[in-house]
MIVO-230727 format. One record per residue: chain; residue number from 1; y, z negated, x of N, C-alpha, C in turn; residue in one letter. Coordinates in steps of 0.001 Angstrom, whole numbers, plus 500000, padded with zeros to 6 digits. Layout:
N
+-------+-----+--------+--------+--------+--------+--------+--------+--------+--------+--------+------+
| kette |  nr |   n.py |   n.pz |   n.px |  ca.py |  ca.pz |  ca.px |   c.py |   c.pz |   c.px | rest |
+-------+-----+--------+--------+--------+--------+--------+--------+--------+--------+--------+------+
|     A | NUM |      Y |      Z |      X |      Y |      Z |      X |      Y |      Z |      X |    A |
...
+-------+-----+--------+--------+--------+--------+--------+--------+--------+--------+--------+------+
***
This chain:
126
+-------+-----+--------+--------+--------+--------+--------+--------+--------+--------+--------+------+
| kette |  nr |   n.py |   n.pz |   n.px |  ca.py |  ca.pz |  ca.px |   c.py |   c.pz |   c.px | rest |
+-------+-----+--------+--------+--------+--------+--------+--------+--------+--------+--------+------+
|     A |   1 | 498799 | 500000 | 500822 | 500000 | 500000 | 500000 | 501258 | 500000 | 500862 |    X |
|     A |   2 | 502200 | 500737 | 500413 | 503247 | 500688 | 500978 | 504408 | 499162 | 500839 |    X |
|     A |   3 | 505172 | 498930 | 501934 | 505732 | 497695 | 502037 | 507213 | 497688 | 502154 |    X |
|     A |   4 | 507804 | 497584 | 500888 | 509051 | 498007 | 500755 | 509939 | 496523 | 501546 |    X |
|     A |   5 | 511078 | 496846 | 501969 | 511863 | 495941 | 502521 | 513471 | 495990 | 502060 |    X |
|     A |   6 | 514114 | 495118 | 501494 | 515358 | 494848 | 500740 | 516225 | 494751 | 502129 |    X |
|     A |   7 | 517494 | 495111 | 501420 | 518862 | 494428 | 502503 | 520223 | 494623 | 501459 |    X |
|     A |   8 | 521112 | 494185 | 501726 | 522331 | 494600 | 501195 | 523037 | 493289 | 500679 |    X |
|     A |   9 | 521910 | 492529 | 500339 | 522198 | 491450 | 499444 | 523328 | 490138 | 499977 |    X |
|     A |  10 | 524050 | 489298 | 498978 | 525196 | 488435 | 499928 | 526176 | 488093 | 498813 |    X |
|     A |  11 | 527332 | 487511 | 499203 | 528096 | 486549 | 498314 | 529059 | 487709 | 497903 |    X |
|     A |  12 | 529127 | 488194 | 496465 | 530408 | 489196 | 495880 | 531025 | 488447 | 494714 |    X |
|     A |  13 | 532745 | 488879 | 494724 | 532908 | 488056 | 493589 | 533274 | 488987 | 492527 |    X |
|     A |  14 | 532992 | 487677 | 491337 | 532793 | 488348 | 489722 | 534062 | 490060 | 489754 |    X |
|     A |  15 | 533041 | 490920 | 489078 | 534215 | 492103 | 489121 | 534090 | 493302 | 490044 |    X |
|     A |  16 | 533213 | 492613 | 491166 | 533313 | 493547 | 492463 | 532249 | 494600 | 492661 |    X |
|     A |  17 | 531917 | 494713 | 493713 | 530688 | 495691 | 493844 | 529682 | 495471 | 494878 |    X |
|     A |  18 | 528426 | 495807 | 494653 | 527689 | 495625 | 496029 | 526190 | 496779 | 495805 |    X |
|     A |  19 | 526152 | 496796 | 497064 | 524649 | 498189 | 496957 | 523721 | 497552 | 497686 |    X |
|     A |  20 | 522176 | 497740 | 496764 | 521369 | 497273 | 497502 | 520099 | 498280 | 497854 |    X |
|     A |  21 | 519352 | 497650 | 498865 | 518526 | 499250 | 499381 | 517275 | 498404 | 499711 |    X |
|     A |  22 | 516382 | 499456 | 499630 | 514653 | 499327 | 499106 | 514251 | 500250 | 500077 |    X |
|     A |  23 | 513790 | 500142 | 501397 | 513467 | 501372 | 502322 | 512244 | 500979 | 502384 |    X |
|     A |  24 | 511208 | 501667 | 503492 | 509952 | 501474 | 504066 | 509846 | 502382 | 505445 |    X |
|     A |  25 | 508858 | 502070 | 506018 | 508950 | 502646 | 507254 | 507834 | 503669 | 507458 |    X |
|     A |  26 | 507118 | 503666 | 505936 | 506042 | 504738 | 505101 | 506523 | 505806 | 504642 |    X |
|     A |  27 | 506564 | 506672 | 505133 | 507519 | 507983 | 504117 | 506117 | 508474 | 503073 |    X |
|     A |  28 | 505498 | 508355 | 502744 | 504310 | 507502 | 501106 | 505069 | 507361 | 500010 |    X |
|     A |  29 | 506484 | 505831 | 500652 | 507128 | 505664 | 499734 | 507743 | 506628 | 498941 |    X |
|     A |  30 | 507622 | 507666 | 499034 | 508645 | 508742 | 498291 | 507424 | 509150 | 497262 |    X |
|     A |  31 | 506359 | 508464 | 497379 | 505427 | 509100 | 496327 | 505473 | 507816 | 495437 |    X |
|     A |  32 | 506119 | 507328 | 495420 | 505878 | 506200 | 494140 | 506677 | 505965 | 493807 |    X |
|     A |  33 | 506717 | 505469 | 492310 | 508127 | 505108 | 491761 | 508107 | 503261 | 492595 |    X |
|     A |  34 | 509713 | 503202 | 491662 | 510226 | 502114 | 492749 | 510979 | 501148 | 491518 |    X |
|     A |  35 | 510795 | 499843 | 491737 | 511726 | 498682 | 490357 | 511746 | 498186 | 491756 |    X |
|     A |  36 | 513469 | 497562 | 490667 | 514098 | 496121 | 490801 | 513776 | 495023 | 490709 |    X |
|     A |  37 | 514037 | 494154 | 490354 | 513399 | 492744 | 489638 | 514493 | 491830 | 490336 |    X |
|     A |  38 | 514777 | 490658 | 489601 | 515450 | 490029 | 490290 | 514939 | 488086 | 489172 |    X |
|     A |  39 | 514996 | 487067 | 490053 | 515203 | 485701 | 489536 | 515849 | 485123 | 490221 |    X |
|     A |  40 | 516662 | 484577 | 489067 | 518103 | 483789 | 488872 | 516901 | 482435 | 488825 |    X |
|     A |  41 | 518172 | 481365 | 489779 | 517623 | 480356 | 489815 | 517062 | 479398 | 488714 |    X |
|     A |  42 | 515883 | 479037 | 488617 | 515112 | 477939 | 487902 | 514536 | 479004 | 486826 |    X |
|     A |  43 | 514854 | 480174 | 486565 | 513905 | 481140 | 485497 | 513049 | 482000 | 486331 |    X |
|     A |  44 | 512236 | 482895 | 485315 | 511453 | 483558 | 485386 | 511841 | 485157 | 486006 |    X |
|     A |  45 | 510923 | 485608 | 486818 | 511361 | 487196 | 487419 | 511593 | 487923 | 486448 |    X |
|     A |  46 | 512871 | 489121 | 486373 | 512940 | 490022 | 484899 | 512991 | 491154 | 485903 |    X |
|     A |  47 | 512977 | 492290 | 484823 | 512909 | 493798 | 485257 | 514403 | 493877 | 485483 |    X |
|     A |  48 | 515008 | 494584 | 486204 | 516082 | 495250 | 486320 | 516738 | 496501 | 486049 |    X |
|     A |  49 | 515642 | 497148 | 487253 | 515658 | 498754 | 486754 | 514400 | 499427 | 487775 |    X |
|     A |  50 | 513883 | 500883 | 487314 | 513436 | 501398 | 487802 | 513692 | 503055 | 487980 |    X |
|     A |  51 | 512819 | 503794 | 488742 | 513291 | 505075 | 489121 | 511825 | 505573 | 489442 |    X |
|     A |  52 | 511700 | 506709 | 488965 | 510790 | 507552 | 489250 | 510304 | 508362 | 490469 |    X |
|     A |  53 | 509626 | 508684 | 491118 | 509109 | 509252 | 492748 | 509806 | 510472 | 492739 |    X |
|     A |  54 | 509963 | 511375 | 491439 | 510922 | 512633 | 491560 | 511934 | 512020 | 490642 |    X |
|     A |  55 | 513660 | 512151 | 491577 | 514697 | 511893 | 490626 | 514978 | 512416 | 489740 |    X |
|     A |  56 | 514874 | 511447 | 488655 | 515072 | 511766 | 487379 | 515446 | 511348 | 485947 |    X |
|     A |  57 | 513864 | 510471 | 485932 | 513926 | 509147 | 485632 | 514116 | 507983 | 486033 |    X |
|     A |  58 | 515315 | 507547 | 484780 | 515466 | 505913 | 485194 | 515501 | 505097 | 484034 |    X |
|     A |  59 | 515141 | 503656 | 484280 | 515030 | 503048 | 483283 | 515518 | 501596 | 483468 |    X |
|     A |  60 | 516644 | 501128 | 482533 | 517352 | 499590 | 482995 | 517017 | 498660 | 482122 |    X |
|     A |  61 | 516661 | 497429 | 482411 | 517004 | 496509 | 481819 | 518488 | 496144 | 480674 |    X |
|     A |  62 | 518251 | 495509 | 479709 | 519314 | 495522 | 478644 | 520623 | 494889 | 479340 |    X |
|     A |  63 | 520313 | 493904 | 480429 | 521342 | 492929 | 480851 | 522223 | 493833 | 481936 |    X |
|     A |  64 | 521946 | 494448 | 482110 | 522750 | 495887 | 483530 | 522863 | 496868 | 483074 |    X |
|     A |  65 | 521935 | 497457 | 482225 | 522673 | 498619 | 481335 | 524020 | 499372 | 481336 |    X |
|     A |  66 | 524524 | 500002 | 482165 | 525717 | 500575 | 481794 | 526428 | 499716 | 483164 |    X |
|     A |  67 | 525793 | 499136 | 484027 | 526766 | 498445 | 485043 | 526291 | 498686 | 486491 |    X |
|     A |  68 | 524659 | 498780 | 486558 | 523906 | 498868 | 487790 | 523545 | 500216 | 487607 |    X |
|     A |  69 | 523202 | 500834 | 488716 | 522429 | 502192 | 488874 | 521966 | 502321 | 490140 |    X |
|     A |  70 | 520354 | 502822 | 489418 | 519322 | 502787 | 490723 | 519211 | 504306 | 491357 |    X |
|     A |  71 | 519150 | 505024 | 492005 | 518908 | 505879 | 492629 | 518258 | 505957 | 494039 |    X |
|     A |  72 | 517952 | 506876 | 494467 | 516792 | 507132 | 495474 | 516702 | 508652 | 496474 |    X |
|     A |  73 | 517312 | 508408 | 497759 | 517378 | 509068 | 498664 | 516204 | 509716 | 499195 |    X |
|     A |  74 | 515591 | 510629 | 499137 | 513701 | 510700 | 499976 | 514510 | 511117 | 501435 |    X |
|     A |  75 | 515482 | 511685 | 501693 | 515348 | 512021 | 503324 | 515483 | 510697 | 504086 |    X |
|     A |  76 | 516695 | 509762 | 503413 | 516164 | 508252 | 503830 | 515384 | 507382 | 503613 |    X |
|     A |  77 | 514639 | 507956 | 502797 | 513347 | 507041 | 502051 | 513979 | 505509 | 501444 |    X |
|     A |  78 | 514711 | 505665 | 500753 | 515219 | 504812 | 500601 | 515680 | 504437 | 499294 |    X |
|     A |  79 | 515952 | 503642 | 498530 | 515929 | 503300 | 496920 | 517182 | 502253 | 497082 |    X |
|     A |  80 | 518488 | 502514 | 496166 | 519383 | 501603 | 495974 | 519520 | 501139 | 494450 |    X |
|     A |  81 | 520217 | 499975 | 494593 | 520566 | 499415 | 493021 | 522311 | 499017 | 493544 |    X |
|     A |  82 | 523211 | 500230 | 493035 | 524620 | 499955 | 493056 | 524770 | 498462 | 491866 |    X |
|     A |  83 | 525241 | 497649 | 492618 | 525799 | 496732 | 491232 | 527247 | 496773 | 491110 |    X |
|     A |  84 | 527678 | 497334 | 490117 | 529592 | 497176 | 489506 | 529539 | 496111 | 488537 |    X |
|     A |  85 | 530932 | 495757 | 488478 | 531533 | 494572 | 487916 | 530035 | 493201 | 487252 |    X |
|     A |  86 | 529893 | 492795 | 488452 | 528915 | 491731 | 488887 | 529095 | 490719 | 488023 |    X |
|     A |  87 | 528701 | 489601 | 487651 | 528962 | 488439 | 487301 | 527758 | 487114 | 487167 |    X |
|     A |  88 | 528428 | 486276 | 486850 | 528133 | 485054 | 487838 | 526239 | 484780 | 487063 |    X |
|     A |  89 | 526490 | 485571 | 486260 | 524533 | 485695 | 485861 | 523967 | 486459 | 486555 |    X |
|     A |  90 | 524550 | 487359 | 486979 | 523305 | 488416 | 487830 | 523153 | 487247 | 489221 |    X |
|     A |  91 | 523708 | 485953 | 489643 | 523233 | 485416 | 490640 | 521721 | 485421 | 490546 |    X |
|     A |  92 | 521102 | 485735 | 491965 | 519453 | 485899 | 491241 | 519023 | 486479 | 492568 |    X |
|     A |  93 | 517412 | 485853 | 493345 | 516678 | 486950 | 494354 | 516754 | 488066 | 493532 |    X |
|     A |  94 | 516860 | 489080 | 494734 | 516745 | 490509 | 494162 | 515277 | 491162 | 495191 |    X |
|     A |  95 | 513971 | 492035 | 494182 | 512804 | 491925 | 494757 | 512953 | 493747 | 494318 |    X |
|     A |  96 | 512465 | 494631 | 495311 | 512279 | 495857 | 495672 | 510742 | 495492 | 495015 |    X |
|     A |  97 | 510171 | 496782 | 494362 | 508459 | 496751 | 494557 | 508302 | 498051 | 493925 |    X |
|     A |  98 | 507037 | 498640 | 494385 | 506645 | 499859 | 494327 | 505206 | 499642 | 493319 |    X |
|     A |  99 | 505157 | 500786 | 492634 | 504391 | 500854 | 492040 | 502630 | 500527 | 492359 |    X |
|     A | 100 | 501567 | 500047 | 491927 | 500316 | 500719 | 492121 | 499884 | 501513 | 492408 |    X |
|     A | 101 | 499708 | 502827 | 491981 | 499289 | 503705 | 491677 | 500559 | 505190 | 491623 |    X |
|     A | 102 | 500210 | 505852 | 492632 | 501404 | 507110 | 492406 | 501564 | 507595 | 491008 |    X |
|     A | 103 | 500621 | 507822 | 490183 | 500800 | 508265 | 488874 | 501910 | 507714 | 488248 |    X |
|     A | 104 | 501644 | 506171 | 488524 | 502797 | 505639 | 487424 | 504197 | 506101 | 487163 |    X |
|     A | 105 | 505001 | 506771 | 486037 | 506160 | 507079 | 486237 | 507119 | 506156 | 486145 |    X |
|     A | 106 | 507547 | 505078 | 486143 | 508152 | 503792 | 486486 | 507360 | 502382 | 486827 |    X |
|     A | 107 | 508407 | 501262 | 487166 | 507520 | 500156 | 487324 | 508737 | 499472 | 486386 |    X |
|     A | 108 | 507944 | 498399 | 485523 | 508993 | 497765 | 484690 | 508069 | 496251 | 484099 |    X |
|     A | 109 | 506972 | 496301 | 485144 | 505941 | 495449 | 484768 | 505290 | 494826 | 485782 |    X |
|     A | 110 | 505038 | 493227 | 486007 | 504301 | 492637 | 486959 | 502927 | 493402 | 487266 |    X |
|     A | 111 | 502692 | 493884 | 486359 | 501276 | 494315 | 486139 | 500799 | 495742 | 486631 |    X |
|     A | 112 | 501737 | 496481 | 486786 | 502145 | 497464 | 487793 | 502355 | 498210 | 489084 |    X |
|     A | 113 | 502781 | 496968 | 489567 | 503490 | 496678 | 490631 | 502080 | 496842 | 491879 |    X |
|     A | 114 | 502276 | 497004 | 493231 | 501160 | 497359 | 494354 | 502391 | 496388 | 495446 |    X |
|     A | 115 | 502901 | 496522 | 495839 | 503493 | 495723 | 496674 | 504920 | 495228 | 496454 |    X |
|     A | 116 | 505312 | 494015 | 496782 | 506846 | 493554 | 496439 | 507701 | 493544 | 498255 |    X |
|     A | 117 | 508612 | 493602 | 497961 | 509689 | 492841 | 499312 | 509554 | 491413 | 498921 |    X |
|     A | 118 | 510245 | 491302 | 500463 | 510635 | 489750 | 500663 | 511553 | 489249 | 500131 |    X |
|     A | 119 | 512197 | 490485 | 499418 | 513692 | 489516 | 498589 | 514990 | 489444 | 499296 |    X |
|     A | 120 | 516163 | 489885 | 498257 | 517724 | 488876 | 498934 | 518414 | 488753 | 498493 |    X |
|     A | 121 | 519211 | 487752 | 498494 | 519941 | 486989 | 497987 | 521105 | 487234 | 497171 |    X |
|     A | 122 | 521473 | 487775 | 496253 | 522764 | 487924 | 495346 | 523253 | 486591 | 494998 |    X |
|     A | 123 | 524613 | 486444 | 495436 | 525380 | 485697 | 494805 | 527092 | 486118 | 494428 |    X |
|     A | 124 | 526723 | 485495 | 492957 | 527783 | 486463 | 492338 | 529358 | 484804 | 492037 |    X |
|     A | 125 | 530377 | 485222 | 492958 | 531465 | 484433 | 492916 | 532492 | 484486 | 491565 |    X |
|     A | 126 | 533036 | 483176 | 490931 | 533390 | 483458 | 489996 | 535029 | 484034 | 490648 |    X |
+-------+-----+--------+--------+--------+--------+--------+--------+--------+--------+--------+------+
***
């Protein structure tokens, strides 16, 4: 399985912007779709968003809808989640993970999922 790795993540305040990136050092990764996920402290992991292995499809969570957008570079092998006008709920690990199975055309499900990142840190300033 491929082993996606996060970066970008760090202290932004409410309003602002920040980009986060999902690479691997597998160029594989370009055969699988790719989710977000993120948990906010003391709850449970939620979906964020996901993106399909050919750009195209995408699919967000209700809470980012219209604010985050995921997209996906293949010459950098690389998967971002732009976040605009942030706020102090999206504070939360933010987890890169790639699908199971290449077939799958998104990931939007624990159950899905073949490998996660290590995670990083969003914190959103009021």
């Amino acid at each position: 399985q491929v082993q996606p790795v996060e970066s970008g993540g760090g202290l932004v305040q409410a309003g602002g912007s920040l980009r986060l990136s999902c690479t691997a050092s597998d160029r594989t990764f370009s055969n699988y779709a790719v989710g977000w996920f993120r948990q906010p402290p003391g709850k449970e992991r939620e979906f964020v968003a996901s993106i399909s292995r050919n750009v195209g499809n995408t699919l967000y969570g209700d809470s980012v809808k219209g604010r985050f957008t995921i997209s996906r570079d293949h010459a950098e092998n690389t998967v971002y989640l732009q976040m605009n006008s942030p706020s102090h709920e999206d504070t939360a690990g933010y987890y890169c993970a790639t699908a199971k199975f290449a077939a799958f055309a998104l990931v939007t499900a624990a159950s899905a999922i073949g490998s996660w990142g290590q995670g990083t840190q969003v914190t959103v300033s009021a």
